[in-house]
Wavefront OBJ file of the C-alpha trace (Angstrom):
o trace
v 97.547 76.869 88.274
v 100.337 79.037 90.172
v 103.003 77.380 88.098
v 101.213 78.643 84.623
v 100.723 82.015 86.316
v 104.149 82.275 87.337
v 105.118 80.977 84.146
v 103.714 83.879 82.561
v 104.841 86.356 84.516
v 108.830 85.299 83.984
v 107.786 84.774 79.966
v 106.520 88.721 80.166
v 109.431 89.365 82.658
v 111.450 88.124 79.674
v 110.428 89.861 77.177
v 110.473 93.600 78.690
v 114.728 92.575 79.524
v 114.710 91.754 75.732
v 112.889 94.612 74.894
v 115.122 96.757 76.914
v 118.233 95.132 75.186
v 117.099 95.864 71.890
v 116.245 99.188 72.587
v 119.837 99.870 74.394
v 121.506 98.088 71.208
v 119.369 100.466 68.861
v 119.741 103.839 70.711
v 123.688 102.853 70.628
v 123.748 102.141 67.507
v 122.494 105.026 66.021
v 124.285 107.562 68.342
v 126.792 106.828 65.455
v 124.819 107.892 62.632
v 122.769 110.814 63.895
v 123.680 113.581 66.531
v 122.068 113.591 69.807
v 119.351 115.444 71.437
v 120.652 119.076 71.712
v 124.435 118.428 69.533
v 125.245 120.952 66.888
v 123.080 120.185 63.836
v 125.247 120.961 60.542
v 123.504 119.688 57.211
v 124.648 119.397 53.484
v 122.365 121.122 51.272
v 123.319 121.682 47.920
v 125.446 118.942 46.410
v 127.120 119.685 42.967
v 128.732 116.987 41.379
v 130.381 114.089 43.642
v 130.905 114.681 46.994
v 131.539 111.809 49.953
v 132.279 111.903 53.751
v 134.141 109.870 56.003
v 133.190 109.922 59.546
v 135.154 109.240 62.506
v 136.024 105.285 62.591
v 135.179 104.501 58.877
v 137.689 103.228 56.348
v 135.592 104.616 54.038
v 134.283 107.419 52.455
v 130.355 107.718 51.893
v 128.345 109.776 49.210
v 127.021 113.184 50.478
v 123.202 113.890 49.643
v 120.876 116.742 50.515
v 120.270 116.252 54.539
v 123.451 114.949 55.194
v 124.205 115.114 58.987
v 128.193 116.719 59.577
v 129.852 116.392 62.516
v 132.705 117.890 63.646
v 136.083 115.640 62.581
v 134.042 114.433 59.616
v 136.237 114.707 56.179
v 134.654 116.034 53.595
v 135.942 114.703 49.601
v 134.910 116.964 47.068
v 135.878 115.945 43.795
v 137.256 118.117 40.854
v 134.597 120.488 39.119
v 132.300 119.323 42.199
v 131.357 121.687 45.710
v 128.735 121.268 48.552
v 127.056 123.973 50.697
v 126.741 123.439 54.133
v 124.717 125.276 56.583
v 126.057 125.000 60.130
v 123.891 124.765 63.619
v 124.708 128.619 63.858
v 123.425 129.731 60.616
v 126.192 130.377 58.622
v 126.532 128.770 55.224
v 129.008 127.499 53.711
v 130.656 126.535 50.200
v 133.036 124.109 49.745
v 134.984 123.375 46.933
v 137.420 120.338 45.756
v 140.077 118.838 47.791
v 139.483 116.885 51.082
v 139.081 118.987 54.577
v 137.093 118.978 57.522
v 133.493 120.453 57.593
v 133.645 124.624 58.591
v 131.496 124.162 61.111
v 132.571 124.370 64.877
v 131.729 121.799 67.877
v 129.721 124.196 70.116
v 125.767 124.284 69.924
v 124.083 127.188 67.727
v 120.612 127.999 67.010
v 120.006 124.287 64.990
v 120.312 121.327 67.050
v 119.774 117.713 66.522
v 116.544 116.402 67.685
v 117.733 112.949 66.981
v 114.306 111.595 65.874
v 112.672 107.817 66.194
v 114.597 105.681 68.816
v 115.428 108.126 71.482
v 113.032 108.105 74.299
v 110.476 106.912 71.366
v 106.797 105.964 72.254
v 105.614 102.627 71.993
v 103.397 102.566 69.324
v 99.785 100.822 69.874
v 99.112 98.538 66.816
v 95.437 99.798 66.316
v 92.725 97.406 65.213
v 91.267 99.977 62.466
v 88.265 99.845 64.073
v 88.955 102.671 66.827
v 89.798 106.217 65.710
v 93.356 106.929 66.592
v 94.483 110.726 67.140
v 96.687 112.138 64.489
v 97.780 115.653 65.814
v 98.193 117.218 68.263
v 99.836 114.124 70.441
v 102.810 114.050 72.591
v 103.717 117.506 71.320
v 104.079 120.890 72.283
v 102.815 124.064 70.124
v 103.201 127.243 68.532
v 99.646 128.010 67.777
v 96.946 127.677 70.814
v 94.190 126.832 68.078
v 95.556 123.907 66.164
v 94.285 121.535 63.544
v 92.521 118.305 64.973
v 92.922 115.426 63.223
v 92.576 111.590 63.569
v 92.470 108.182 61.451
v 88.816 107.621 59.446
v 86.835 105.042 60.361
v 84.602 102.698 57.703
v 80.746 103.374 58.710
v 80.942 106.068 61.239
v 78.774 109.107 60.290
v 79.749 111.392 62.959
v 82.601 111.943 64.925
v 82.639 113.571 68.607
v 85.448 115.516 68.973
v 86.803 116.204 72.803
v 89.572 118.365 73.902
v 90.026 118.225 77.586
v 92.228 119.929 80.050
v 92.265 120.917 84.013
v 89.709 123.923 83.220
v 88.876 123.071 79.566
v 86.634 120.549 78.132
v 85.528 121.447 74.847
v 83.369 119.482 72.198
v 82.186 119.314 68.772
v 80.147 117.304 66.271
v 82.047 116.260 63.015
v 80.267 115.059 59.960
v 82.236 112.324 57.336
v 85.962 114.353 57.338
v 88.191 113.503 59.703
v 89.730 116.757 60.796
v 88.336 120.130 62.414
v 89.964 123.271 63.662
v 90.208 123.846 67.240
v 88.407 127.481 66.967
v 89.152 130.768 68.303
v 85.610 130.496 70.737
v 86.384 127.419 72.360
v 88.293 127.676 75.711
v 91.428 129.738 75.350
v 94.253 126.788 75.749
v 97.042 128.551 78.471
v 100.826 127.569 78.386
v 101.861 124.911 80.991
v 99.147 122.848 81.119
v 98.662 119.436 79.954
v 95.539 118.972 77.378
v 94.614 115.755 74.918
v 92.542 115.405 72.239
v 89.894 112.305 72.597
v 87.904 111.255 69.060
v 84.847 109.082 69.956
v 82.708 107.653 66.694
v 78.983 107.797 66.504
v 78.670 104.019 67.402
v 80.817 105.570 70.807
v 83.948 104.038 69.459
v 86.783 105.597 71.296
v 89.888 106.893 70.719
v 91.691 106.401 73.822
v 94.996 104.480 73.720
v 96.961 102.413 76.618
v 100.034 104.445 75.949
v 100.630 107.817 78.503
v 102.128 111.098 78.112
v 100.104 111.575 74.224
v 98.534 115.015 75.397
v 99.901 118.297 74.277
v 100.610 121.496 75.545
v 101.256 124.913 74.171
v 105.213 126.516 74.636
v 105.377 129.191 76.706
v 105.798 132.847 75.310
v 109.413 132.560 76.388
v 109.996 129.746 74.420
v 108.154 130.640 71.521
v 109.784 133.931 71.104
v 113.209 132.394 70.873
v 112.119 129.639 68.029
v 110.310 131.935 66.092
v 113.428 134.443 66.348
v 115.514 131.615 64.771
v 112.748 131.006 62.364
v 113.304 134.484 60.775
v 117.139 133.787 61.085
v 116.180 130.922 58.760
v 113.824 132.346 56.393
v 116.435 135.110 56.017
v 118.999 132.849 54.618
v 117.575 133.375 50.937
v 117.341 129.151 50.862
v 114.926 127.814 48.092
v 111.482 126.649 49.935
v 112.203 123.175 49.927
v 115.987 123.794 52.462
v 114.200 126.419 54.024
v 111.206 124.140 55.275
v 113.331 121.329 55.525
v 115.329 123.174 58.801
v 112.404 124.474 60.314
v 110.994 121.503 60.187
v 114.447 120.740 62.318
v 114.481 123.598 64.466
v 110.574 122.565 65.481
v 111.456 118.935 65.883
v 114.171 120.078 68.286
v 112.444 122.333 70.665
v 109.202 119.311 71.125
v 107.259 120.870 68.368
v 106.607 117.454 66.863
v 102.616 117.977 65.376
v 104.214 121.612 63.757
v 106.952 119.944 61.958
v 105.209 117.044 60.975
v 102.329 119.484 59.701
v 105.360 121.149 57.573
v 107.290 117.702 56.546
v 104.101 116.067 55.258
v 103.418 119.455 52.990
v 106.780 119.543 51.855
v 107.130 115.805 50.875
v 104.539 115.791 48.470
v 106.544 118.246 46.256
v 110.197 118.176 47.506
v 111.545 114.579 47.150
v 114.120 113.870 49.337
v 115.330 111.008 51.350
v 116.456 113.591 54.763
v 112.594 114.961 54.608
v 110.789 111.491 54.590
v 113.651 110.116 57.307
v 112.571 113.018 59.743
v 108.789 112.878 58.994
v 108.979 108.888 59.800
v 111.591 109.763 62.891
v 108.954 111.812 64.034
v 106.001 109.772 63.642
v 107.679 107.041 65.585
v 108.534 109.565 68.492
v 104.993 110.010 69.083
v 103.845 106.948 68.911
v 102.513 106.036 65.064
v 104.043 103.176 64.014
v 102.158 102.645 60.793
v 102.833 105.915 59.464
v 106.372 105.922 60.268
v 106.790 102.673 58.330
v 105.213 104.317 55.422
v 107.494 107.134 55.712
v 110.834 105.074 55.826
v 109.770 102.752 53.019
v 109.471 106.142 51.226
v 112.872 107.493 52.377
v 114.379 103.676 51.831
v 113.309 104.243 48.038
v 114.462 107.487 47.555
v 117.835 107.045 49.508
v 118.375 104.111 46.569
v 117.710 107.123 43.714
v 120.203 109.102 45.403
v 122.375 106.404 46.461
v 122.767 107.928 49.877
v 124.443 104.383 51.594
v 124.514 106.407 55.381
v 121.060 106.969 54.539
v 119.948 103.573 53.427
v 121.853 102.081 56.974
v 119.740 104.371 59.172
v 116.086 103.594 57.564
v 117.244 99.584 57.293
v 117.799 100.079 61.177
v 114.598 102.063 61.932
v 112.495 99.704 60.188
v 114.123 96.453 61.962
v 112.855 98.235 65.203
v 109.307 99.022 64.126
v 108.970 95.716 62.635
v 110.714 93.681 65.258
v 109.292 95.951 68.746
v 106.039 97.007 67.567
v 104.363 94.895 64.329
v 106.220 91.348 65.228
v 107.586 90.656 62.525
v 110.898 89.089 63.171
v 111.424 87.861 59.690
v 111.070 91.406 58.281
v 113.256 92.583 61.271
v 116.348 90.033 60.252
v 116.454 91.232 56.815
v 116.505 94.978 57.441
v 119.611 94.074 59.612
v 121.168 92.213 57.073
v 120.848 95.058 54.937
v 121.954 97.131 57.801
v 125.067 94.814 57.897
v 126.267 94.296 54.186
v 126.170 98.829 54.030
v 127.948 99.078 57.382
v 130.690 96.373 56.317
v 130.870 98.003 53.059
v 132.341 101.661 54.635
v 133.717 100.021 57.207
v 131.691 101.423 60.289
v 132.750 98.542 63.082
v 130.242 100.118 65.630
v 127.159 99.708 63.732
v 128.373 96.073 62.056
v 129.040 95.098 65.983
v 125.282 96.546 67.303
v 123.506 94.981 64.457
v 125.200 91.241 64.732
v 124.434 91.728 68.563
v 120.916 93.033 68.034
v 120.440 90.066 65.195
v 121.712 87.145 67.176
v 119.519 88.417 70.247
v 116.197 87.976 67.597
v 117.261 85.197 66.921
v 117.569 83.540 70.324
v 114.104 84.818 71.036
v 112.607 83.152 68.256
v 113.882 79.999 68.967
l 1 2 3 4 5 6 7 8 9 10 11 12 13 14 15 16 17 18 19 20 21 22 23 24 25 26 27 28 29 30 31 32 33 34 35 36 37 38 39 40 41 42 43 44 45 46 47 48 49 50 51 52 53 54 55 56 57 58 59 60 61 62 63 64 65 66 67 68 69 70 71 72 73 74 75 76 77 78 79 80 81 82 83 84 85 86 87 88 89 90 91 92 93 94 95 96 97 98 99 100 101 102 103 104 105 106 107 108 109 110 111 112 113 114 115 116 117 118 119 120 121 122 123 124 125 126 127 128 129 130 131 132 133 134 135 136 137 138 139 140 141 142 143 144 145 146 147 148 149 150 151 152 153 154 155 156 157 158 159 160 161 162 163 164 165 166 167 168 169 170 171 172 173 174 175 176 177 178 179 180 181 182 183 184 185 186 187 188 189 190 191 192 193 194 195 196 197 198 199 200 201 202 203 204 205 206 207 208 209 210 211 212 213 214 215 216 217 218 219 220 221 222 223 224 225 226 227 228 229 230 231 232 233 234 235 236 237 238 239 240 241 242 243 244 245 246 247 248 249 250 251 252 253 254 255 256 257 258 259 260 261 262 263 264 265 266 267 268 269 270 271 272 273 274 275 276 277 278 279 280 281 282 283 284 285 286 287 288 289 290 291 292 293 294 295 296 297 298 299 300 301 302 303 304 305 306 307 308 309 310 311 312 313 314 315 316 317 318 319 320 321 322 323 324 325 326 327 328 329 330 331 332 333 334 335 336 337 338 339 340 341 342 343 344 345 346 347 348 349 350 351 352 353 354 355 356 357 358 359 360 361 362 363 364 365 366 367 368 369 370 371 372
């Protein structure tokens, strides 16, 4: 009897040093592709004509799409009759025309920063039986408004929904009939900066929401805070961008300053009529940084299509990547896991990025050994 229970614990003791090796190999790998928490965030916005980049280490040069992360020492190829606009982490935009040169942007951090979205710091998803509600927004978040939308997953059969939102001095409750969503009103219990709060859907057969995983309250930003976001907001909306860019980097600027249910609220508006591979990427990175698996797969098998249409190859790499980590970490599905790294592979040997091609092989032989 001890040996089996010791022989469980070093088979569990196993597989949270695998999971930490995959997750170091991951993080690594896409430190490469995507700029890290609080880096200058510099995008390409308007592409006209052909347009490709070549990043530090590559032998190649990749197309440039709309969403294209820049970074500084990146060289830009803009072919004859062709330009790109670029708008840089401190606002400015700018056009570029043909000829090769380096993007106009400058090293130092501005008022858009990366948020690098799903595998830094990300939250375990909990694979949810179906038959438990599981909260939608707000979770692992911080926000803007103190009255935000509730929402959470429907469940077959349940009639009635009890709706909790608790706190240190705050427990508030509600009845909801059939729809799955309700609006935290302006009576309940005013919901002060600083203070932790979660949201806690229970069915009418007492079904209940609550998930193994910690930290998936939310809190509201502090006036401070909010103040200096919604003064870059403006900054934004004063840039004269169409409504699809302009959303698009808000969504950014909220996804960089923890405002993860606010952005998604404004990426999953703005994908049903803007069609972009960048806006599905971040909507799925962002999904997966609080904790919804499901939804973030549905959001990368989205952006994998899309990046295809646009033949965005950088794109493609990073999705192929993302979705080898859901599938592998969090649905177990190893053989879906291997081929998203070979795919992951044959881009990153196509434009020559040795950094990627050498996490990937290392990530893929390590699946493989567990398997065995």
């Amino acid at each position: 009897m001890i040996q089996q229970i010791w022989s469980l614990i070093l088979r569990q003791l196993f597989g949270v040093l695998l999971l930490g090796l995959i997750m170091f190999c991951w993080q690594s790998a896409l430190h490469s592709k995507e700029s890290g928490i609080g880096e200058p965030l510099n995008l390409a916005l308007f592409i006209n004509g052909q347009v490709s980049v070549k990043e530090k280490g590559w032998n190649k040069f990749a197309p440039v799409v709309f969403g294209t992360i820049l970074h500084a020492g990146d060289l830009l190829r803009v072919d004859p009759a062709s330009q790109v606009k670029v708008v840089c982490s401190d606002l400015t935009l700018h056009t570029i025309e043909a000829g090769t040169t380096g993007i106009p942007c400058t090293g130092e951090r501005g008022m858009l920063q990366a948020s690098n979205g799903s595998l830094i710091n990300p939250t375990r998803g909990w694979t949810n039986d179906g038959l438990s509600p599981v909260v939608l927004s707000p979770r692992k978040t911080k926000l803007l408004s103190s009255h935000p939308m509730l929402r959470w997953t429907p469940i077959r059969g349940a009639s009635t929904y009890r709706v909790i939102v608790r706190g240190p001095k705050v427990y508030w409750t509600t009845q909801v009939a059939t729809k799955n969503e309700t609006p935290y009103p302006d009576s309940a219990p005013l919901l002060e900066s600083g203070v932790s709060y979660k949201l806690i859907v229970e069915t009418s057969d007492g079904i209940s929401s609550s998930e193994p995983s910690p930290e998936l309250g939310f809190s509201i930003l502090d006036s401070k805070a909010a103040q200096e976001v919604q003064s870059v907001q403006k900054r934004i909306e004063g840039l004269g961008l169409p409504e699809g860019p302009t959303q698009f980097l808000i969504a950014h600027l909220y996804a960089a300053n923890g405002l993860n249910a606010e952005s998604i609220q404004r990426l999953e508006v703005l994908s049903s009529k803007f069609k972009a591979a960048a806006v599905e990427r971040l909507l799925a990175d962002l999904y997966l940084r609080i904790g919804l698996p499901r939804q973030a797969e549905v959001s990368y098998l989205n952006s994998l299509d899309l990046a295809r249409e646009e033949k965005d190859e950088v794109g493609q790499m990073i999705v192929h990547l993302a979705l080898a980590h859901i599938y592998e970490q969090t649905l177990g599905n190893q053989k879906a896991a291997g081929e998203h790294l070979d795919a992951t592979l044959a881009i990153a040997n196509k434009i020559g990025d040795d950094l990627i091609t050498k996490q990937a092989n290392s990530l893929l032989a390590e699946i493989q050994r567990a398997g065995k």
